[in-house]
C-alpha positions in Angstrom: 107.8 133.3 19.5 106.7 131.5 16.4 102.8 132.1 15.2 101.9 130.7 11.8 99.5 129.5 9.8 102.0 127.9 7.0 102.1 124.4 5.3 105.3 123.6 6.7 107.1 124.6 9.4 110.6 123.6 10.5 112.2 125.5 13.9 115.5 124.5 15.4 117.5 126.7 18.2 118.8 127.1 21.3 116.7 130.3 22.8 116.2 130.6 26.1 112.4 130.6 25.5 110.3 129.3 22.7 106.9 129.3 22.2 105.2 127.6 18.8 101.4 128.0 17.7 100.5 126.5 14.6 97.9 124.9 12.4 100.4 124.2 9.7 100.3 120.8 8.5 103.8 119.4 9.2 105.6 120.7 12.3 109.3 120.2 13.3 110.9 121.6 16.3 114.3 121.0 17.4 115.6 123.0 20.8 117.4 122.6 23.9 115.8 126.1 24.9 115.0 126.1 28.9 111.4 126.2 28.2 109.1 124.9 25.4 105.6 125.3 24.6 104.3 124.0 21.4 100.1 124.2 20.8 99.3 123.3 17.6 96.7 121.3 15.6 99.1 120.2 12.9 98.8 116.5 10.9 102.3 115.7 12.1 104.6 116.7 15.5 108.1 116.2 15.9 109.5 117.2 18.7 113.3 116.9 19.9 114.7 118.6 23.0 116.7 118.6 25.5 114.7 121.9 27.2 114.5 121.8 31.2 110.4 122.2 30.9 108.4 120.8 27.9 104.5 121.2 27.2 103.1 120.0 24.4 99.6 120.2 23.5 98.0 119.0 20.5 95.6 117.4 18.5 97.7 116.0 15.5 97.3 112.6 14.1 100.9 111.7 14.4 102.8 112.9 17.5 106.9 111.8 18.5 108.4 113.1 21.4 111.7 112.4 22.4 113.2 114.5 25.4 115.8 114.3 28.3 113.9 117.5 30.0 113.2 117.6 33.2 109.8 118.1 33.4 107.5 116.7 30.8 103.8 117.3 30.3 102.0 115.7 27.0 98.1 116.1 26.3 96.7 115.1 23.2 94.3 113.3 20.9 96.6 112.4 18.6 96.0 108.7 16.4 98.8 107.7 17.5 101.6 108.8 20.2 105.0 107.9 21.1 107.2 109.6 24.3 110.8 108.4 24.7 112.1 110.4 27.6 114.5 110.1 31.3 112.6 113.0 32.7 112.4 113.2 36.1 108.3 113.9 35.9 106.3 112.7 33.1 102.4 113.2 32.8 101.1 111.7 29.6 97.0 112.7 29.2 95.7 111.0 25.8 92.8 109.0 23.7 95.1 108.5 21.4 94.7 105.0 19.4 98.0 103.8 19.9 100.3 104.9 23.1 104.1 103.6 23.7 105.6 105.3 26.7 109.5 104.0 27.6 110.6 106.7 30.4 112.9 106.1 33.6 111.4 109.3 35.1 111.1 109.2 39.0 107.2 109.6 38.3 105.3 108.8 35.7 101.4 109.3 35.5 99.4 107.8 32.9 95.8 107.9 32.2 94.7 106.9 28.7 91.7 105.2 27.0 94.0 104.3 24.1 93.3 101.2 22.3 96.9 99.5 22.7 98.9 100.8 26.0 102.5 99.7 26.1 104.7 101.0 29.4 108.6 100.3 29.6 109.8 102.2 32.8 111.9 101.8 35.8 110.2 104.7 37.5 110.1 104.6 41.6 106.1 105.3 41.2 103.8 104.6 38.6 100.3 105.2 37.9 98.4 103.8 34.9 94.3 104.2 34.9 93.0 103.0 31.8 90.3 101.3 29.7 92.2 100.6 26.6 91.6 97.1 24.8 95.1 95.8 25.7 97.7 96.7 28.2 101.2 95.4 28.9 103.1 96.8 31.8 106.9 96.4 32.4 108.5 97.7 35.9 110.4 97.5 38.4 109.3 101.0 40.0 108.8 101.1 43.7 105.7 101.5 43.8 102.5 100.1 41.2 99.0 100.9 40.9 97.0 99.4 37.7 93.4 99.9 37.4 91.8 99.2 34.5 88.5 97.3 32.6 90.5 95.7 29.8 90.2 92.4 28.2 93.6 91.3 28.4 95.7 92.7 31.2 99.6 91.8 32.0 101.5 92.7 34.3 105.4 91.8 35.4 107.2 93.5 38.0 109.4 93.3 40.9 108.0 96.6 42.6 107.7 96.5 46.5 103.9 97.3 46.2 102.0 96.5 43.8 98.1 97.2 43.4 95.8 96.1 40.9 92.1 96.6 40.1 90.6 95.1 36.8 87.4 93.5 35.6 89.3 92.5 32.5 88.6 89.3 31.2 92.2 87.8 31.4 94.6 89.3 33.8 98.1 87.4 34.4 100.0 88.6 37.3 103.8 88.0 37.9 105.8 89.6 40.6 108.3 89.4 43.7 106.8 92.5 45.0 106.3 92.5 48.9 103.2 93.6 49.0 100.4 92.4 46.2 96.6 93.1 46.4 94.2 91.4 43.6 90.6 92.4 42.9 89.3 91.3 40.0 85.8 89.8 38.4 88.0 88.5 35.2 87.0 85.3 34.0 90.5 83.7 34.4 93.1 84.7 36.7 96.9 83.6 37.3 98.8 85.2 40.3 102.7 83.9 40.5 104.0 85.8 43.5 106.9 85.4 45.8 105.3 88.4 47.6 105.7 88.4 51.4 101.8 89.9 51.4 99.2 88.5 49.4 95.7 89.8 49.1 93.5 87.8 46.6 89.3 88.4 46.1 87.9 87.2 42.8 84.6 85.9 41.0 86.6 84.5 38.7 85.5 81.2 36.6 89.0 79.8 37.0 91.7 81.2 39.8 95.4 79.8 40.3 97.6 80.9 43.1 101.0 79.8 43.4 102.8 82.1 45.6 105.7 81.7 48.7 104.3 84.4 50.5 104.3 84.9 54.3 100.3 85.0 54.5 98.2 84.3 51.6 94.2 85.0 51.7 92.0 83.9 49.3 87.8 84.7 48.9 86.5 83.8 46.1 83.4 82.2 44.2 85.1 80.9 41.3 84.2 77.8 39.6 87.6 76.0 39.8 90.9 77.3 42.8 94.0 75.6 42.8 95.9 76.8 45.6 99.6 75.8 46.0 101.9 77.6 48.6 104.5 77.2 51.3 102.9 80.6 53.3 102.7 80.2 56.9 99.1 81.4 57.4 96.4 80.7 54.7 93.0 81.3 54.9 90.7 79.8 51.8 87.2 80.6 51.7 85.5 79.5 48.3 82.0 78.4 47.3 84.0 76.7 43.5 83.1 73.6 42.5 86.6 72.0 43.2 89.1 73.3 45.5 92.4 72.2 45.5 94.7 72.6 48.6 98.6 71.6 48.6 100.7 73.4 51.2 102.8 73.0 54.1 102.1 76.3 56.0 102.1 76.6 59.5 98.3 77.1 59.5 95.7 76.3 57.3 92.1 77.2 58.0 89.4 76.1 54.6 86.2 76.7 54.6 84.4 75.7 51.3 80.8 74.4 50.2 82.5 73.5 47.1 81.5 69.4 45.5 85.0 67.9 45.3 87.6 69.0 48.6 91.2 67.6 48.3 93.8 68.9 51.2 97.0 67.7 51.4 99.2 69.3 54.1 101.8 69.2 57.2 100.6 72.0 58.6 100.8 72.3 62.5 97.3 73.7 62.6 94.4 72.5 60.3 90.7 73.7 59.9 88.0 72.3 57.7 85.2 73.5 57.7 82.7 72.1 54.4 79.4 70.8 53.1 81.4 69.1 50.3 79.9 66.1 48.8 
């Protein structure tokens, strides 16, 4: 048990147990102690482990992690925060300005209203809610959920369900996940899915589906839809201005109020339904 007050603190062991308070200005800890609890309010945080349980709490402007433990719990305000880690739980809990995350933890949980989020992970579940400025997410977990009001929003991934929720202004969407569901008021949207599912409702000024999938619904009352897809069930419902329709699928119903209606299909089964001009 470590309680100081001093300028500089450096710890390094292998006890079974260590605990570290502080509100010295540079801490250090180096362990591969079974458990770890550091609580400090320290400038700068370095921590190195390989402990089987790590919780770190803190308020430092500069905070590294880098752990293999098994369990992993980070909260903190920190400026800026970096966690490098193959635990098998990860929960990261920040406002930090600047957040990189790179874990292959079996479930990783991040909420954040960080202004730059950047996850690298191959985790079977991940969870990111956030409002931060810009977000990339890289995965090919299992299972996806992204909700978020950013203004730039990207997201690749080959998980088998993938959820996402955004009013941000651009969101790009690329997957092969089986299952996809879009909602979204962003004022341009992109969805490139080979998804066997896809879900797509938008107000966006300018939508573009391109997508393989088994069964592909589109509502929306954007501006301009271009719709091109092999599905064998598609259902468009638009009020846009111009609504483009290319597809062979099986069956096609369109109903649209939109000015300018071009269809061009071999599909068995073929409903129009429009006030076009």
């Amino acid at each position: 048990n470590v309680s100081t007050n001093s300028s500089c603190l450096n710890v390094s062991t292998n006890s079974s147990c260590l605990n570290v308070s502080t509100n010295s200005s540079c801490l250090n800890v180096s362990a591969n102690s079974s458990c770890l609890n550091v609580s400090t309010n320290s400038s700068c945080l370095n921590v190195s482990t390989n402990s089987s349980c790590l919780n770190v709490s803190t308020n430092s402007s500069c905070l590294n992690v880098s752990t293999n433990s098994s369990c992993l719990n980070v909260s903190t305000n920190s400026s800026c925060l970096n966690v490098s880690t193959n635990s098998s739980c990860l929960n990261v809990s920040t406002n930090s300005s600047c957040l990189n995350v790179s874990a292959n933890s079996s479930c990783l949980n991040v909420s954040t209203n960080s202004s730059c989020l950047n996850v690298s992970t191959n985790s079977s579940c991940l969870n990111v809610s956030t409002n931060s400025s810009c977000l990339n997410v890289s995965t090919n977990s299992s299972c996806l959920n992204v909700s978020r009001n950013s203004s730039c929003l990207n997201v690749s991934t080959n998980s088998s369900c993938l959820n996402v929720s955004t009013n941000s202004s651009c969101l790009n969407v690329s997957t092969n996940s089986s299952c996809l569901n879009v909602s979204t008021n962003s004022s341009c949207l992109n969805v490139s899915t080979n998804s066997s599912c896809l879900n797509v409702s938008t107000n966006s000024s300018c939508l573009n589906v391109s997508t393989n999938s088994s069964c592909l619904n589109v509502s929306t009352n954007s501006s301009c839809l271009h719709v091109s897809t092999n599905s064998n069930c598609l259902n468009v419902s638009t009020n846009s201005s111009c609504l483009n329709v290319s597809t062979n699928s099986s069956c096609l119903n369109v109903s649209t109020n939109s000015s300018c209606l071009n269809v061009s299909t071999n599909s068995s089964c073929l409903n129009v339904s429009t006030n076009s001009s």
